[in-house]
C-alpha positions in Angstrom: 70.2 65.7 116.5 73.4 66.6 118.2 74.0 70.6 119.2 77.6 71.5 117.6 79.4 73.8 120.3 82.4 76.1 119.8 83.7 75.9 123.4 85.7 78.6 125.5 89.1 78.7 125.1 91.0 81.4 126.8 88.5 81.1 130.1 91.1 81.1 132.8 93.5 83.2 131.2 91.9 86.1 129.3 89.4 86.2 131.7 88.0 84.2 134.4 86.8 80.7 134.5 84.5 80.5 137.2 81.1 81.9 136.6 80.5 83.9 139.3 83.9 85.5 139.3 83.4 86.2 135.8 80.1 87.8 136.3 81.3 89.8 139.7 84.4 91.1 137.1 81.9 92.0 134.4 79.7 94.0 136.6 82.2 95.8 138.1 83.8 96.6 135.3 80.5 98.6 133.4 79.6 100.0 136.6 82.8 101.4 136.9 82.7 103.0 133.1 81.8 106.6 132.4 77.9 107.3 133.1 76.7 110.3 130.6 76.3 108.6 127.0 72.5 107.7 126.9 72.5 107.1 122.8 72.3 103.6 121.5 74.7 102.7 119.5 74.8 101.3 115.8 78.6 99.9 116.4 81.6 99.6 118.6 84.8 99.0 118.3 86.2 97.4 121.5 89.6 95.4 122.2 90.4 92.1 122.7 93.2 91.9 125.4 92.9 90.2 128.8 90.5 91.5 130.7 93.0 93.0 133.4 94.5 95.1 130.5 91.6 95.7 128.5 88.5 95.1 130.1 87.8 98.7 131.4 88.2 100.3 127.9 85.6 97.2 126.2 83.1 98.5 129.3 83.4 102.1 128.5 82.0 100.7 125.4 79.2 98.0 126.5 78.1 100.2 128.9 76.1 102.1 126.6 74.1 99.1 125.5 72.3 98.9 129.5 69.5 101.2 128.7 68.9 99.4 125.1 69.2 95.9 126.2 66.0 95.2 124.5 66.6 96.5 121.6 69.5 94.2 120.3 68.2 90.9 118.7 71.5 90.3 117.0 75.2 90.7 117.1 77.1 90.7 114.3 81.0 90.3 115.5 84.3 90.8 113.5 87.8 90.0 114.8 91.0 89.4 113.3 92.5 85.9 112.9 95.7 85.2 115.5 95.8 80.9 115.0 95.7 80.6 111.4 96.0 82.0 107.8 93.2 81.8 105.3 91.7 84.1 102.6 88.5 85.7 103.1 86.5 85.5 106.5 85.4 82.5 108.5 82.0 81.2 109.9 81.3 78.8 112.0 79.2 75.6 111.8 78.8 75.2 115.3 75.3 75.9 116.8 76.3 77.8 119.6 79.5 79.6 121.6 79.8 78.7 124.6 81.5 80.5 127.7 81.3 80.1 131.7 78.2 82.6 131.3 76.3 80.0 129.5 75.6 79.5 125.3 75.0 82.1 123.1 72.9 80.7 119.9 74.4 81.6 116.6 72.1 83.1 113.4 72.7 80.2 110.6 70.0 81.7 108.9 71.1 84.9 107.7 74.6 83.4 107.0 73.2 80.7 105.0 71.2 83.7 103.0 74.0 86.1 102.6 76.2 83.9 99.6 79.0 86.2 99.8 81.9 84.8 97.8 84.3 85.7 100.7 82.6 83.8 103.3 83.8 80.1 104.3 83.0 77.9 107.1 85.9 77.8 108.5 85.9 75.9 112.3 89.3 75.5 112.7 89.8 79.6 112.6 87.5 79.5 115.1 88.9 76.9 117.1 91.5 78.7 119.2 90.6 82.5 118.4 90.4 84.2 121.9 89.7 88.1 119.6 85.7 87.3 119.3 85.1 85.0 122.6 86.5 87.5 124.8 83.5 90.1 123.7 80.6 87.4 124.8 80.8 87.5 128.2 80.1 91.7 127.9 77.5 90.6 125.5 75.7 88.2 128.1 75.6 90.7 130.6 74.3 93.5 129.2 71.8 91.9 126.3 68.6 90.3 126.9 68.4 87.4 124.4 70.6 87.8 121.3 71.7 85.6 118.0 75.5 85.5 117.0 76.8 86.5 113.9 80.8 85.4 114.2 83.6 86.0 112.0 86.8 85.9 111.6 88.8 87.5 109.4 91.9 86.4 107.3 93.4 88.0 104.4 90.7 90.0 103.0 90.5 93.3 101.5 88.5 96.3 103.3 86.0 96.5 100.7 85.1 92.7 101.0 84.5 93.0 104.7 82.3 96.2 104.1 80.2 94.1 101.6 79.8 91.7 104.2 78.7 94.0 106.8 76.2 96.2 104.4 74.6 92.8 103.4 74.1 91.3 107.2 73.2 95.2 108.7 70.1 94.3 108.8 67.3 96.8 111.0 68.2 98.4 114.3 67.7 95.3 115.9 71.3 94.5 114.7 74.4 95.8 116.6 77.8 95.4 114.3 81.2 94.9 116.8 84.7 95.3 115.7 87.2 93.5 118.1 90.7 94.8 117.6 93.5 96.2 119.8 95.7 98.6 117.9 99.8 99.1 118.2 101.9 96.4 119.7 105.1 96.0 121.2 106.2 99.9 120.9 107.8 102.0 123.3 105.1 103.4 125.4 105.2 107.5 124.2 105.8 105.4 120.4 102.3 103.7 121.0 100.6 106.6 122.3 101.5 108.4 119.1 100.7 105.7 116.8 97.0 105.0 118.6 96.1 108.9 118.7 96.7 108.6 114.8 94.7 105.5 114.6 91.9 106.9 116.8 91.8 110.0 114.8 91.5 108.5 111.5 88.4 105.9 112.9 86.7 109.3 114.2 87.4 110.8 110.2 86.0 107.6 108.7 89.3 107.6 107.3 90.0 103.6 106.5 93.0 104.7 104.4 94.5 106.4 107.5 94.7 102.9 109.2 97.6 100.5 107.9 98.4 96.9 108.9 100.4 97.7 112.2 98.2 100.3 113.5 96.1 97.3 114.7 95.8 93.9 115.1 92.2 93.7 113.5 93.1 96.5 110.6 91.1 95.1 107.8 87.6 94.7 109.9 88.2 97.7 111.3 88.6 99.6 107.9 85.8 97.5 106.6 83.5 98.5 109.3 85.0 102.1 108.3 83.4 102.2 104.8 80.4 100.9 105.8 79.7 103.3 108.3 81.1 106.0 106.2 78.5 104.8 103.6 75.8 105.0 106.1 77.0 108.8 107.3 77.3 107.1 110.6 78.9 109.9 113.5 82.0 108.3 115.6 82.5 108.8 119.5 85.9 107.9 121.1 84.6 106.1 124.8 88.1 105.2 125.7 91.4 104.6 124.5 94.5 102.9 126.6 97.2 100.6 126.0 98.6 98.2 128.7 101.4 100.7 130.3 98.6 102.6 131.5 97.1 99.9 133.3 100.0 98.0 134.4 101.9 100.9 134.8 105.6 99.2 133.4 105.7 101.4 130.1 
């Protein structure tokens, strides 16, 4: 029986190639993220940038999962699509994702159980998609063992993605991950004022506070939104940047 494997895509550009570099990167990264935050969390919301740009504000965020590395059996992880349009949200067939950290196994079980109309396999929206491989590397670092749960999402509507989520939850043993950046290509005091509003309306629950432009993975993020909001989940901000403040050219 042959093992189907989604490989890495953007190694080499979004973040490194070679193992050990990526590793050494990782590791300094969540050891340089703010200590203090000891809960374990039920769901994050991290970017998807290069790591150079974004990889301090995903850490802020991953961090948190060191003490409860044991506790995670299974990440379920929502990104938008940037290498294709389709309707509804992709799975993959393949039997593992694969980056210069190693393979992470993927859950066909509970996708092959969940039946939601809105759910494809889709490979080819898989393919190319750097907005859920650049989350595994974190994921390898600070998990145990964990299953994958990956998909990505085309034109869908908020209340679709939120049925998908409430249906693959699961128990505590699942951790749900949003990957989306928010504004693009806006004058620098224009994007702090658009992702203040957009950071403000994810702490409210507020979905209808987040349009299409506010950021790049909108409709999972607003899906996430009401299902947490149907869960009477509590919201921390860990971190919130945008590439002037790293690079410093605003």
């Amino acid at each position: 029986m042959m093992i189907r494997i989604r490989e890495a895509v953007v190694a080499g550009s979004f973040y490194p190639a070679d193992p050990g570099e990526l590793h050494s990167m990782v590791r300094r990264l969540l050891d340089a993220a703010p200590a203090g935050q000891r809960l374990a969390p039920t769901a994050l919301v991290v970017p998807h940038a290069g790591y150079i740009y974004s990889g301090a504000v995903a850490a802020a965020a991953y961090a948190l999962l060191r003490e409860h590395q044991r506790r995670y059996r299974r990440v379920l992880l929502l990104g938008p699509a940037h290498c294709m349009a389709f309707r509804g949200l992709a799975a993959s067939s393949a039997d593992a994702f694969q980056t210069p950290l190693g393979e992470v196994a993927l859950d066909h079980a509970s996708l092959d159980a969940l039946q939601h109309p809105a759910v494809l396999t889709i490979d080819a929206a898989h393919r190319n998609e750097h907005s859920l491989e650049v989350q595994l590397p974190f994921l390898q670092c600070v998990l145990d063992s964990f299953s994958l749960l990956p998909l990505v999402v085309g034109d869908a509507h908020a209340e679709e993605v939120a049925g998908v989520i409430d249906r693959l939850w699961g128990d505590a043993e699942t951790l749900v991950i949003v990957s989306s950046d928010l504004s693009h290509y806006l004058h620098y005091e224009a994007a702090r004022d658009s992702d203040n509003r957009t950071c403000q309306a994810i702490e409210l629950l507020d979905d209808g506070g987040i349009g299409r432009a506010a950021a790049c993975g909108a409709t999972p993020l607003r899906g996430l939104l009401i299902a947490a909001r149907r869960r009477g989940l509590d919201v921390m901000t860990l971190g919130l940047r945008n590439s002037g403040d790293v690079s410093g050219d605003r």
